[in-house]
N, C-alpha and C positions, 0 to 999 in steps of 0.2 A: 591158690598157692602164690605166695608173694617170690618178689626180685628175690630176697634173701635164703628164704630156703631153695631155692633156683641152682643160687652157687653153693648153697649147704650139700643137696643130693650132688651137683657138679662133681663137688670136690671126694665126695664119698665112692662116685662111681670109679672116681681116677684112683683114689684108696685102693677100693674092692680088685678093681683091674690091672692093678698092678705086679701081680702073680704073675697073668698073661704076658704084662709087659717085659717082664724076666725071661718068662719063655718063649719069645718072638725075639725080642733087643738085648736080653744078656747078655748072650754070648760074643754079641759086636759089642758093647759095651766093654766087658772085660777086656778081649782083646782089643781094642782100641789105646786101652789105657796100659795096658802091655806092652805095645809095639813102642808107646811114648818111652817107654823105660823108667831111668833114674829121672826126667824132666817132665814127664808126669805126675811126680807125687807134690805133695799139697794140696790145697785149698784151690790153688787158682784155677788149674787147668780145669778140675770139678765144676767149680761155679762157674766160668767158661762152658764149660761142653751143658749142664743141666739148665742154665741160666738161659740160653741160646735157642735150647728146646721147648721148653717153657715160653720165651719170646714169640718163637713159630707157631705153638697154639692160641695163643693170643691174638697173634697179627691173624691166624685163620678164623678165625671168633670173631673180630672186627669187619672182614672181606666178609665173610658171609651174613651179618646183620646189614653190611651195606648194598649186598645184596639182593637180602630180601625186601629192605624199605626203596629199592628202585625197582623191583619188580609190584609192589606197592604202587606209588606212583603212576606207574606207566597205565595202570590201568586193565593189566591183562587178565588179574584176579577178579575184576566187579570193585576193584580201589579199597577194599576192605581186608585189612589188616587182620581180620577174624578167621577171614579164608584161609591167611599164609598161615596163621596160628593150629587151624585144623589140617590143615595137609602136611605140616611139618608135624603136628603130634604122630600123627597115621606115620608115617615114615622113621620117625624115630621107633615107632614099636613094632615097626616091620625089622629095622635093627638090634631091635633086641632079639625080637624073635631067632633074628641069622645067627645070632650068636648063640642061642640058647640050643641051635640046630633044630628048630622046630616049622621049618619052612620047609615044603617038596624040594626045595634048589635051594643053593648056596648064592647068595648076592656075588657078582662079581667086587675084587678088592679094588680102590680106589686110594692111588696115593703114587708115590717113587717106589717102581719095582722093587724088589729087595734086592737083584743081581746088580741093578746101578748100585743101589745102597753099598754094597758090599766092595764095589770097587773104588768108589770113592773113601769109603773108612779107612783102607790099604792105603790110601795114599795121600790121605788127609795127616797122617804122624809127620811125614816128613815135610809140612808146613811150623811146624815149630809148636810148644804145647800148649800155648794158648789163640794161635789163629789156628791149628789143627782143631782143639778140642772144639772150636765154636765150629768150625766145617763140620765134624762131626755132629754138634748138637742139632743142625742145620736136617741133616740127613735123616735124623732119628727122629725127627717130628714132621717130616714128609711122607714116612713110611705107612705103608698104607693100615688102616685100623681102624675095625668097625665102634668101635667106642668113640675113639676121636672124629669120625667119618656125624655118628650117631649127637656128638654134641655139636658140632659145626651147621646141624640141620637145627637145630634146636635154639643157635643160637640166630639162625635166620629169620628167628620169630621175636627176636630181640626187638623192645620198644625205641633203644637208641642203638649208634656203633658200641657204644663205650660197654653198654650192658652186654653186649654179645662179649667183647672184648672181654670179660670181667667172667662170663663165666666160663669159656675157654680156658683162661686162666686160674680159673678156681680149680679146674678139672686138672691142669699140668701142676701147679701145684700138689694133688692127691696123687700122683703117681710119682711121687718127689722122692718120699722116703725110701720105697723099694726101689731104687733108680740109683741115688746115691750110694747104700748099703749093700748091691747087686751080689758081691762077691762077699760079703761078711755076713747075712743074715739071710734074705729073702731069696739072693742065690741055692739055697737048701732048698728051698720048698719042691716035695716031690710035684710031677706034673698031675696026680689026683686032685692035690688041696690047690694045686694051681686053677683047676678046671673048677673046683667049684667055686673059686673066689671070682673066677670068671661068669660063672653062672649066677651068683650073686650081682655081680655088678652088671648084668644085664637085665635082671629084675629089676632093678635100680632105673636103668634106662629107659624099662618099660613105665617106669613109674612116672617118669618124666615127662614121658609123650602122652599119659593119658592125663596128668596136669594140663600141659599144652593144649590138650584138643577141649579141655571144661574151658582154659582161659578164655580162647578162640570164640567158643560156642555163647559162653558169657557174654565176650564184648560184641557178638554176631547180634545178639535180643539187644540189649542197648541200641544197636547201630538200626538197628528196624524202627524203635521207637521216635529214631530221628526224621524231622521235614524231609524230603525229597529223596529217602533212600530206595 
């Protein structure tokens, strides 16, 4: 599976997941943009607060590909970049799995509790609506999330920072549109079709970590055909 279908499934899972993300972030969302009042409406405060969220998945796309190529390095995997490739596939479909509740235990969540979340959104309006909204954007891509949690592992198998970066971003890009529309269209969605969009896009995630783990396994028989490995 190439770089590009990479951030193709990326951007699909953040699609697929975006139900969920309505049903976990909407309702901060909306009232976020609510408390703003009359000095929330338009374009700007939007692309502020979404623009900023999106940034966050990104910037954690980049940390975690720089991650994984220093733990690369160091030497503590066997210095084979195949290794991180399979133990992040394996991890990624352990997160799917969590999601799809198909695990005896629930993974612990990893991210900005939601009660800090919650109090910081309260009092991010009265920063004004455009250092408000990005505070807010700030928060809402901190929050903790097995999807986002599931590509940050994924992107640690990144060949550069930039690609990790890239598909982070491809994935906050897919949860764009139901984010934006929260309260005009995707805010309808009962929590059923939420659940199964959820469940789809964790199919999806599985799909990725078991690419990862052929890539891994692939570039592992090359790496044996090599002098001295």
């Amino acid at each position: 599976m190439d770089g590009q279908l990479d951030y193709g499934l990326a951007f699909v899972a953040g699609l697929l997941g975006s139900g969920h993300c309505v049903g976990m972030c909407g309702s901060l969302v909306s009232a976020f943009f609510v408390r703003l009042g009359d000095a929330g409406k338009g374009w700007r405060p939007v692309v502020a607060y979404h623009g900023t969220r999106i940034l966050i998945y990104t910037l954690v796309g980049l940390i975690a590909a720089l991650l994984g190529l220093a733990l690369v390095s160091t030497g503590i995997i066997g210095k084979a970049q195949a290794v991180l490739q399979i133990l992040a596939g394996i991890v990624v479909i352990v997160l799917g799995l969590d999601i799809l509740g198909w695990l005896p235990v629930r993974l612990p969540a990893i991210g900005l509790p939601a009660a800090a979340a919650r109090r910081i959104f309260t009092s991010a309006g009265g920063r004004g609506p455009i250092w408000g909204a990005m505070t807010g954007g700030v928060m809402n891509g901190l929050m903790p999330c097995a999807l986002t949690l599931a590509m940050a592992v994924k992107a640690s198998a990144a060949p550069d920072p930039l690609a990790g970066a890239g598909l982070l971003l491809a994935f906050g890009l897919g949860t764009l549109p139901s984010m934006v529309f929260v309260s005009v269209v995707f805010g309808r969605l009962g929590a059923r079709l939420r659940g199964i969009l959820l469940k789809a896009a964790a199919l999806v995630v599985i799909a990725m970590g078991v690419a990862t783990i052929l890539q891994g396994a692939r570039f592992f028989q090359v790496m044996l055909l090599l002098p001295n490995w």
